[in-house]
C-alpha positions in Angstrom: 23.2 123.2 -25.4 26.2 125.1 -23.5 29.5 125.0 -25.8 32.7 125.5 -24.1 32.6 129.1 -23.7 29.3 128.3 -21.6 27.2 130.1 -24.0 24.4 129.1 -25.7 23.9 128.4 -29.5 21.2 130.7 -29.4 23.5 132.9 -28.2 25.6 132.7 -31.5 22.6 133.0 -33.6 22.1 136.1 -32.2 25.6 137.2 -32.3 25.3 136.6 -36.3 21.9 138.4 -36.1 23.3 141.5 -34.5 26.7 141.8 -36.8 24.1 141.9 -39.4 22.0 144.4 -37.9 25.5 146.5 -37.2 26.5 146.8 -40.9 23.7 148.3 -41.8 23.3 150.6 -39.0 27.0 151.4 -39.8 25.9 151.8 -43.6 23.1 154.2 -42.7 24.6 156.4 -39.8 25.5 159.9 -40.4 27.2 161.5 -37.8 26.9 158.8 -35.9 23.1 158.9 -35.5 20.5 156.9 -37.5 17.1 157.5 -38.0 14.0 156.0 -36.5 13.0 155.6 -40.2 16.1 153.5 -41.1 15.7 151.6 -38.3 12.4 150.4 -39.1 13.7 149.7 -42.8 16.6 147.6 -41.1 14.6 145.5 -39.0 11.9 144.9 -42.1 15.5 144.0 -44.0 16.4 141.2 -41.1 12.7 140.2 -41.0 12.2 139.5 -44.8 15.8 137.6 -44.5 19.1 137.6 -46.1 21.4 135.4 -47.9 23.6 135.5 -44.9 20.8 135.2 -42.3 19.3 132.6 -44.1 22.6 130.5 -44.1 23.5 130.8 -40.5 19.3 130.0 -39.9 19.8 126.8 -41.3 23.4 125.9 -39.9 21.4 126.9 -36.5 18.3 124.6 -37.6 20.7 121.3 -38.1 22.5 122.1 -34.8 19.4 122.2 -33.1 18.2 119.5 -34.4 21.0 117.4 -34.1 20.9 117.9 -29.9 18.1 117.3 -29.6 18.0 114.0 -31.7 21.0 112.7 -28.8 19.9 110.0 -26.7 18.7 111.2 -23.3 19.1 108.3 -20.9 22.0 107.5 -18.7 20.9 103.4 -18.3 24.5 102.5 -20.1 24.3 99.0 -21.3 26.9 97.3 -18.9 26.0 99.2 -15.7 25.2 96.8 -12.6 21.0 97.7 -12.5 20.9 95.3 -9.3 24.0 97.0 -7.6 23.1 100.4 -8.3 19.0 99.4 -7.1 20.5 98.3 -3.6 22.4 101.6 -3.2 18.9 103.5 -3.6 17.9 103.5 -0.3 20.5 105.0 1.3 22.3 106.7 -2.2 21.5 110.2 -0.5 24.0 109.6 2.4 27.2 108.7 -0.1 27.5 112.7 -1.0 26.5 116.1 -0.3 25.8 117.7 3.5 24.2 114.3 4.8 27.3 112.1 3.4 27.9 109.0 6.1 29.7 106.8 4.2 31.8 107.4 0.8 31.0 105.6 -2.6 34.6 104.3 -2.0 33.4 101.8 0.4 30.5 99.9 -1.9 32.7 97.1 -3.4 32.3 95.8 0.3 28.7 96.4 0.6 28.8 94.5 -2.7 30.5 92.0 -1.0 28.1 91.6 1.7 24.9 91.2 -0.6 26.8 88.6 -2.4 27.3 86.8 1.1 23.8 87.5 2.1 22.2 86.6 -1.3 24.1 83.5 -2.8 22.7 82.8 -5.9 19.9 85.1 -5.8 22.2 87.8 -6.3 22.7 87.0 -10.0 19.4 85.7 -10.4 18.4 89.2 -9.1 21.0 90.8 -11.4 19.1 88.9 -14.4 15.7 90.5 -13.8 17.2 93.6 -13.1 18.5 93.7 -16.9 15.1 92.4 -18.0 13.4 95.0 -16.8 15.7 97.4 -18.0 15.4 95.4 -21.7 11.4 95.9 -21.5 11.5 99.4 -20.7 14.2 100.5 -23.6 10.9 98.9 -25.9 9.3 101.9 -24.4 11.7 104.4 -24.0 14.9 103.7 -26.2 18.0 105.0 -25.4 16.2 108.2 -23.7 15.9 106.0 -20.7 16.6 107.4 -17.1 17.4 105.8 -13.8 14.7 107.4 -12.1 12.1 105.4 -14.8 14.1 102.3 -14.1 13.5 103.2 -9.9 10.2 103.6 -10.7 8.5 101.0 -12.5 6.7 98.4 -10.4 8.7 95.5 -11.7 11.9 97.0 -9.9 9.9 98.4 -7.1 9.0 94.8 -6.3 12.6 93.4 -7.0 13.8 95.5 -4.6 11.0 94.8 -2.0 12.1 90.8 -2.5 15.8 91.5 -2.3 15.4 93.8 1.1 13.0 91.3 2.7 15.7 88.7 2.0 18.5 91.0 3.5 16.1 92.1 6.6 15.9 88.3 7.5 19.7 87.3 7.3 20.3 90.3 9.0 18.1 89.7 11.9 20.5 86.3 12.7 24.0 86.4 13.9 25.8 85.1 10.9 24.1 88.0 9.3 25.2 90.5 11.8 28.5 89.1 11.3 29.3 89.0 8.2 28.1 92.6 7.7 30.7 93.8 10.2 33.1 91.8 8.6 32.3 93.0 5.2 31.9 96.7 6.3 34.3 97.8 9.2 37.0 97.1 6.7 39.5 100.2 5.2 39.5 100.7 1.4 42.8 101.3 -0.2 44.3 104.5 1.7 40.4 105.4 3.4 40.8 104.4 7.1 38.0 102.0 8.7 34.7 102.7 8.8 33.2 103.3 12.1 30.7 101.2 13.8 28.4 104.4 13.8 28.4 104.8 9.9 27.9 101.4 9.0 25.1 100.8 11.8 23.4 103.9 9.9 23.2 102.2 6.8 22.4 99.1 8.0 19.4 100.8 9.8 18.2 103.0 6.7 18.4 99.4 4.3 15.7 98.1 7.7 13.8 101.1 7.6 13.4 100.8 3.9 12.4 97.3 4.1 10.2 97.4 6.5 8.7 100.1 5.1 8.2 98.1 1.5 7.0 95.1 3.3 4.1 97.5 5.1 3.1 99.0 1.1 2.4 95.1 0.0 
């Protein structure tokens, strides 16, 4: 509810409360001082309302209600659920203090699953939006990522899709074409190092074998 002066619009209610409450203090000072009696009469005045109070209460009321009537959710309807699923496991090491490898890179990693995959890929894609489809029954437009991460349906596509990747990994074509895919510079970003892609190959192993144990 921040505007673009970064203050609330409860903020501005109040504002409109206390220019009210400053006219009459203004109205009723003498020698600049008011009364502890006038006071109490000018907060029974704001209390029982105003034709200006009760204006801006209502413009307030619509606002309100307005934001709070806007869609929650961030599922847009032509994101990549599958692409954005397979980042999960290692999503935390793309930004912040533990960063190993930049978003920049993903269109190979991308590459890679489609390699790895074949078909499977869209038919993973598919169920992916299915899911998605169900859950918007439920949830509407309010729905989050983290519900879509968390319901059992994707929890078990993304079990299916890692076992898949463990066991072309394991084999040297695997091996191969991950390196291939990976150690590969994007636009003006240099090369990856062996180090940083061998640390997200391990985290997507981890993860798998880690699903796999939870069946």
């Amino acid at each position: 509810m921040n505007g673009p002066t970064g203050k609330r619009r409860c903020h501005d209610m109040a504002m409109i409360v206390s220019d009210v409450i400053m006219t009459l203090v203004r109205e009723k000072a003498r020698d600049g001082k008011v009364s502890l009696h006038d006071l109490e009469r000018i907060a029974t005045l704001i209390g029982s309302g105003s034709m200006v109070l009760d204006s801006a209460y209502v413009h307030q009321e619509e606002a309100c209600r307005k934001f709070h009537q806007l869609p929650k959710g961030n599922v847009g309807a032509r994101s990549n659920p599958f692409h954005r699923l397979m980042v999960r496991p290692f999503e935390h090491l793309l930004a912040g203090d533990d960063l190993v490898l930049r978003r920049d890179y993903l269109p190979h990693y991308f590459e890679f699953l489609e390699h790895a995959l074949e078909k499977r890929f869209e038919a993973f894609e598919r169920h992916c939006r299915t899911i998605i489809q169900a859950l918007m029954v439920i949830h509407g437009n309010n729905l989050t990522w983290d519900q879509f991460y968390a319901d059992g349906r994707t929890v078990k596509t993304l079990q299916g899709a890692l076992k898949l990747l463990r066991a072309y990994l394991d084999g040297p074509e695997g091996q191969r074409v991950w390196h291939a895919c990976m150690m590969r510079p994007m636009g003006d970003l240099p090369q990856p190092s062996v180090g940083q892609v061998n640390h997200i190959r391990q985290v997507l192993l981890e993860t798998a074998r880690g699903l796999e144990a939870a069946e």
